[in-house]
C-alpha positions as CSV (number, residue, x, y, z in Angstrom):
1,X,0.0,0.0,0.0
2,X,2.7,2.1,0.7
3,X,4.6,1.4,-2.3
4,X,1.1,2.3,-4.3
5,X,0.8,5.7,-2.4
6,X,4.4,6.6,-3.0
7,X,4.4,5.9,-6.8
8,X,0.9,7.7,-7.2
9,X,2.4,10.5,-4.9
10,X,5.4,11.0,-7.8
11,X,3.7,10.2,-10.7
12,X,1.3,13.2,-10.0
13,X,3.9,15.6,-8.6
14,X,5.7,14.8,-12.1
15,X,2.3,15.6,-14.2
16,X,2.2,18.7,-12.6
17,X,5.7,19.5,-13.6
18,X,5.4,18.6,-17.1
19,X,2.5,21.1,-17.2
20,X,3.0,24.2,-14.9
21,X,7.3,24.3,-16.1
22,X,6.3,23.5,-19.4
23,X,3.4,23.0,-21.6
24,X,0.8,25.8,-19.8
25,X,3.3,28.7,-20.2
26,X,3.9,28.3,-23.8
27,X,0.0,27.6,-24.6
28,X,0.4,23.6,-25.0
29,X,-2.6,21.6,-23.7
30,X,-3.1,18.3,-23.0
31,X,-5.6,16.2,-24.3
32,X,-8.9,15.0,-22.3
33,X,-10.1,17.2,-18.8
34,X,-6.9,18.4,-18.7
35,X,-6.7,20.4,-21.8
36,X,-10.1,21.2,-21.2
37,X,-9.0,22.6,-17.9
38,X,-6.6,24.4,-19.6
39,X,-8.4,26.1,-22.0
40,X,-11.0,27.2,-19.7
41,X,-8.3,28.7,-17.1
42,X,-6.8,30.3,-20.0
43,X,-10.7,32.4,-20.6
44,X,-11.8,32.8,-17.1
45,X,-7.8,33.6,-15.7
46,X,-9.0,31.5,-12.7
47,X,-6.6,28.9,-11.0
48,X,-5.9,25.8,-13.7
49,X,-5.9,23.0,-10.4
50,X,-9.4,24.1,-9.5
51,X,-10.6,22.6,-12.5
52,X,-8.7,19.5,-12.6
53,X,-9.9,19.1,-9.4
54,X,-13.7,20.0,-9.9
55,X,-13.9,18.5,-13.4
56,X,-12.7,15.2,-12.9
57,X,-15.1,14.7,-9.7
58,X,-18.0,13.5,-12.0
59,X,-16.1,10.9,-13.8
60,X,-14.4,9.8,-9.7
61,X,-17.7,8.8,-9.1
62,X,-18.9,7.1,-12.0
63,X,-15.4,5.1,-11.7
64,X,-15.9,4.0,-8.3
65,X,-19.8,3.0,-9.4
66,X,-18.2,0.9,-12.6
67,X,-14.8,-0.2,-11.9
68,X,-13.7,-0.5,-7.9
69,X,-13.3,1.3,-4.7
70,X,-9.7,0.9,-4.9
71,X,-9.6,2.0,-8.4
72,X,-11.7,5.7,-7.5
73,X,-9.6,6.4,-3.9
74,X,-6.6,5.9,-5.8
75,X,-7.9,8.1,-8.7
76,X,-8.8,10.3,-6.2
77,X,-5.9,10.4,-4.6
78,X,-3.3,11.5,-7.9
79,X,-6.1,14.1,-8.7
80,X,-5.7,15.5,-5.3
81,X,-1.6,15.6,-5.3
82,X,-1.8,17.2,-9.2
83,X,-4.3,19.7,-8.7
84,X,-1.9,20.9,-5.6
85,X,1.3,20.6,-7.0
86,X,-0.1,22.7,-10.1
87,X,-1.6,25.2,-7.6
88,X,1.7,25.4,-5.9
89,X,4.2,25.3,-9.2
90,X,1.9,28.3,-10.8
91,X,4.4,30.7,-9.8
92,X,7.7,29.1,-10.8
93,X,8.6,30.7,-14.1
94,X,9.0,28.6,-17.5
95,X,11.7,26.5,-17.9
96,X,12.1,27.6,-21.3
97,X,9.9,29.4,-24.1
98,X,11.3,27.3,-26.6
99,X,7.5,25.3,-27.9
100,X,9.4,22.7,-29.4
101,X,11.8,22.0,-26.5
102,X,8.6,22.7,-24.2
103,X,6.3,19.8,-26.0
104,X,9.1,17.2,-26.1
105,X,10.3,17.4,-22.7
106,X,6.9,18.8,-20.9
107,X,5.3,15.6,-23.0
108,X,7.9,13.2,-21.4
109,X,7.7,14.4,-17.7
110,X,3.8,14.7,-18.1
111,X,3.9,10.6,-19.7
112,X,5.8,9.3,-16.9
113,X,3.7,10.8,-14.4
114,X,0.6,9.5,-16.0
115,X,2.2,6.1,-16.5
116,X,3.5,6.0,-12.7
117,X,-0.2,6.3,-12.0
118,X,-1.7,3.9,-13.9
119,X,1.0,1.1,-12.9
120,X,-0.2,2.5,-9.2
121,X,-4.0,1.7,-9.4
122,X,-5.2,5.2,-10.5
123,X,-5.8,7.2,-13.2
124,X,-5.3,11.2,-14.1
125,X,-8.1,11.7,-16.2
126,X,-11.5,11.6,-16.1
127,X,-11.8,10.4,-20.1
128,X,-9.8,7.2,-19.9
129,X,-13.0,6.5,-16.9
130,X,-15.5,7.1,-19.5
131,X,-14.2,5.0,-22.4
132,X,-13.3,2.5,-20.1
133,X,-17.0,2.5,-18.7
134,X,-18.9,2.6,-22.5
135,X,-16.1,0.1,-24.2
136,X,-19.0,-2.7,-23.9
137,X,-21.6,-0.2,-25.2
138,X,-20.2,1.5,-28.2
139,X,-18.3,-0.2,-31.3
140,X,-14.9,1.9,-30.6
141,X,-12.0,0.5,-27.9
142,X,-10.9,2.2,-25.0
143,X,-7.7,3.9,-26.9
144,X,-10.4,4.5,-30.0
145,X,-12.5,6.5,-27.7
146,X,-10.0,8.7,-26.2
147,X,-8.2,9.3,-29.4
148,X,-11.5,10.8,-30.6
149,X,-12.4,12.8,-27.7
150,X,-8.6,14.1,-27.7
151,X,-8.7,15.0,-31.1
152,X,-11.7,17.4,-30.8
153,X,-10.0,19.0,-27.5
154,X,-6.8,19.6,-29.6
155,X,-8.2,20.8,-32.7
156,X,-9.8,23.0,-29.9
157,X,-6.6,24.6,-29.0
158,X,-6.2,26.2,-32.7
159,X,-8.8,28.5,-32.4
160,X,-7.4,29.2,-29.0
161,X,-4.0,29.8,-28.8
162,X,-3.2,29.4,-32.6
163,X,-2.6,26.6,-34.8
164,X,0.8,26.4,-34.3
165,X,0.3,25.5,-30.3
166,X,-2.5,23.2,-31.4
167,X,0.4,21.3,-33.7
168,X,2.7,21.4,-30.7
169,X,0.5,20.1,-28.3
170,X,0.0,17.4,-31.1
171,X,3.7,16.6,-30.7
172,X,3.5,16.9,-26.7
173,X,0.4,14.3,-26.8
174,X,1.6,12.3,-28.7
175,X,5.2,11.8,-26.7
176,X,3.4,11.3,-23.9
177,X,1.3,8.6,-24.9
178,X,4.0,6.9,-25.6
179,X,6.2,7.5,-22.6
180,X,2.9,6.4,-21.0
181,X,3.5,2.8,-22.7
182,X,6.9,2.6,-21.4
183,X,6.4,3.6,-18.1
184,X,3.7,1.2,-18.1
185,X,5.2,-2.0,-19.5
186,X,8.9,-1.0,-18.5
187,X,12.0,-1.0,-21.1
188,X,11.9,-5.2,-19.9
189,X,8.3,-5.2,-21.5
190,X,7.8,-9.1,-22.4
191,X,7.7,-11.2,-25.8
192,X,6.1,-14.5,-26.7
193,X,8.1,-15.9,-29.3
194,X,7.7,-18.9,-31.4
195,X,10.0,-20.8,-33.4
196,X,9.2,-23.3,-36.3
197,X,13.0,-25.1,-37.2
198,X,13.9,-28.5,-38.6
199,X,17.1,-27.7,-36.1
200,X,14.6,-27.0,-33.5
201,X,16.7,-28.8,-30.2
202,X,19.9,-27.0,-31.7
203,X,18.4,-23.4,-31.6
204,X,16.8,-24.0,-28.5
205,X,19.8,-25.4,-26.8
206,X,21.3,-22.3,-27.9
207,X,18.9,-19.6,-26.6
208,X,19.0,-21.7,-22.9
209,X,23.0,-21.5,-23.2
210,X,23.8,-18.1,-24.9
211,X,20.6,-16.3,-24.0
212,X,19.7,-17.5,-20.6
213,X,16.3,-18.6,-21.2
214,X,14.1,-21.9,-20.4
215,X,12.2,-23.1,-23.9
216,X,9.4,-25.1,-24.2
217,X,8.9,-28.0,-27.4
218,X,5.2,-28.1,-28.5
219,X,3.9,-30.7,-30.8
220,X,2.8,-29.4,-34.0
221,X,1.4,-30.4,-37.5
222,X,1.6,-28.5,-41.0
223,X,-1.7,-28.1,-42.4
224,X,-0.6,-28.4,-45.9
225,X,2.2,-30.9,-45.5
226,X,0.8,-33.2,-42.6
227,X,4.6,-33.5,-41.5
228,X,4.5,-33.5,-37.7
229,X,6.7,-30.1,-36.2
230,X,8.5,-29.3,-33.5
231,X,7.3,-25.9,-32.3
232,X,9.6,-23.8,-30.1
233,X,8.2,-21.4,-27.2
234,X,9.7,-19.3,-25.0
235,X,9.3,-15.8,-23.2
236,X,11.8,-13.0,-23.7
237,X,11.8,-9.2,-23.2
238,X,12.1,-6.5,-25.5
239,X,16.0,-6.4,-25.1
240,X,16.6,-9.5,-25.6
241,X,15.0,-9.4,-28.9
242,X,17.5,-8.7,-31.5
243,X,19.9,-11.0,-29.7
244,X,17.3,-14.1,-30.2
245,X,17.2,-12.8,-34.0
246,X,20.7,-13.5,-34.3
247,X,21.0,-16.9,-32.6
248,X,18.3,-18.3,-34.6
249,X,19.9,-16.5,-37.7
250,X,23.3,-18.3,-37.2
251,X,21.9,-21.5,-36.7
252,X,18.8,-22.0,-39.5
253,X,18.0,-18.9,-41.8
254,X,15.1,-20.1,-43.3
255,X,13.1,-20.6,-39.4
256,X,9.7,-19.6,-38.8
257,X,9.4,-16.9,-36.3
258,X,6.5,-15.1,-34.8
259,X,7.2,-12.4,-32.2
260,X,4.3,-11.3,-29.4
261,X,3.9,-8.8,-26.7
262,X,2.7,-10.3,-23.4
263,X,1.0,-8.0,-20.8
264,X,2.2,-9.9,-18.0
265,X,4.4,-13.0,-17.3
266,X,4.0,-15.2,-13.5
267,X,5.4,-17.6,-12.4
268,X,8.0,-20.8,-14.2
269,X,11.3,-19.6,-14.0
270,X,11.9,-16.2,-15.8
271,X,14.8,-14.7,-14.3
272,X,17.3,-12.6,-16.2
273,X,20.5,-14.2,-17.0
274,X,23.5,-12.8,-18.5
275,X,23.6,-12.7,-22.2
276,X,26.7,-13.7,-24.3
């Protein structure tokens, strides 16, 4: 618990970094309640974590009707912490008024954050709540919907701050999302990978000696052949991957091989051993 408290506790602190140094004072939004919170700050001149905070109370609710107790206190925790830390990081001036520099880095910083909070339990934004909630109800996925709802906010920000600022915070978005993914899922993200090899106990006697990793032998059949095949399985990470392309390249060119990403891996014996 402490652990989760302490990562949501960053993650927000970083969010509101990557906004108030960065992407507010050069007229970059984000996309969802927080670029709307943005924009309407920007009109009224009121206070920018007074609206993260108030905005995102409808959709704290509806997630801790729909998706958990734990899920909404934790939600409503990071809220809490970002719409603070903006509060108190207001008056620290711009880190630089370069937009470019601004959209890169403020979109990094803001991506971790978010990510921190997501591996934690919670959640930053109100819209990830709502397409998580209507997935089962309307023909779009989660990323679908929010991708939709984000687009509208940052086509928004053109007739806001300009068109330029809305391309930026294009740029700043999209960084973000995918800082989110690595934060997420970690540089040692996992792969599923099987092997299809007439030198199959070669090749995998190779990748348990020179890569460090247990493989499995499946029993397989070609459907146009009939020929019965051995079919190699094992679990690597993302690291690892273009060292398992060269094993299997040095020992039969012409092997199948089908790559995977894998959410999650328990359990069996998947340690990290040294790679040579």
């Amino acid at each position: 618990m402490a652990k989760r408290i302490i990562g949501i506790l960053l993650g927000s602190i970083l969010f509101s970094i990557g906004l108030e140094i960065f992407l507010v004072p050069n007229q970059i939004i984000d996309g969802g309640i927080v670029g709307i919170s943005i924009i309407i700050s920007h009109l009224t001149g009121l206070s920018l974590g007074w609206f993260l905070f108030f905005l995102n109370l409808p959709f704290l609710f509806l997630g801790y009707k729909q998706i958990g107790k734990t899920f909404a206190i934790s939600t409503l925790l990071g809220v809490a912490i970002m719409s603070v830390s903006t509060a108190l990081l207001h008056p620290i001036p711009k880190l630089t008024g370069d937009p470019l520099l601004s959209a890169v880095f403020g979109g990094i910083i803001l991506g971790i954050g978010v990510g921190m909070v997501i591996r934690n339990g919670g959640s930053l934004d109100g819209t990830e709540i709502v397409a998580i909630v209507f997935n089962k109800r309307i023909p779009f996925s989660v990323g679908e919907t929010v991708m939709i709802f984000n687009i509208f906010i940052l086509g928004s920000a053109g007739f806001i701050f300009g068109w330029d600022h809305a391309m930026y915070s294009l740029i700043a978005y999209y960084i973000a999302f995918k800082m989110i993914d690595i934060t997420i899922q970690g540089l040692d993200e996992s792969r599923s990978v099987w092997i299809i090899s007439e030198k199959h106990r070669e090749i995998g006697d190779s990748l348990l000696a020179r890569l460090g990793r247990g493989v499995t032998y499946l029993n397989g059949e070609g459907a146009y052949t009939g020929d019965d095949k051995k079919v190699i399985f094992c679990v690597i990470t993302r690291l690892e991957e273009a060292k398992l392309r060269s094993i299997i390249e040095d020992i039969d060119e012409g092997a199948f091989l089908a790559i995977g990403s894998v959410s999650d891996v328990k359990g069996g014996n998947f340690k990290k051993k040294d790679v040579h």
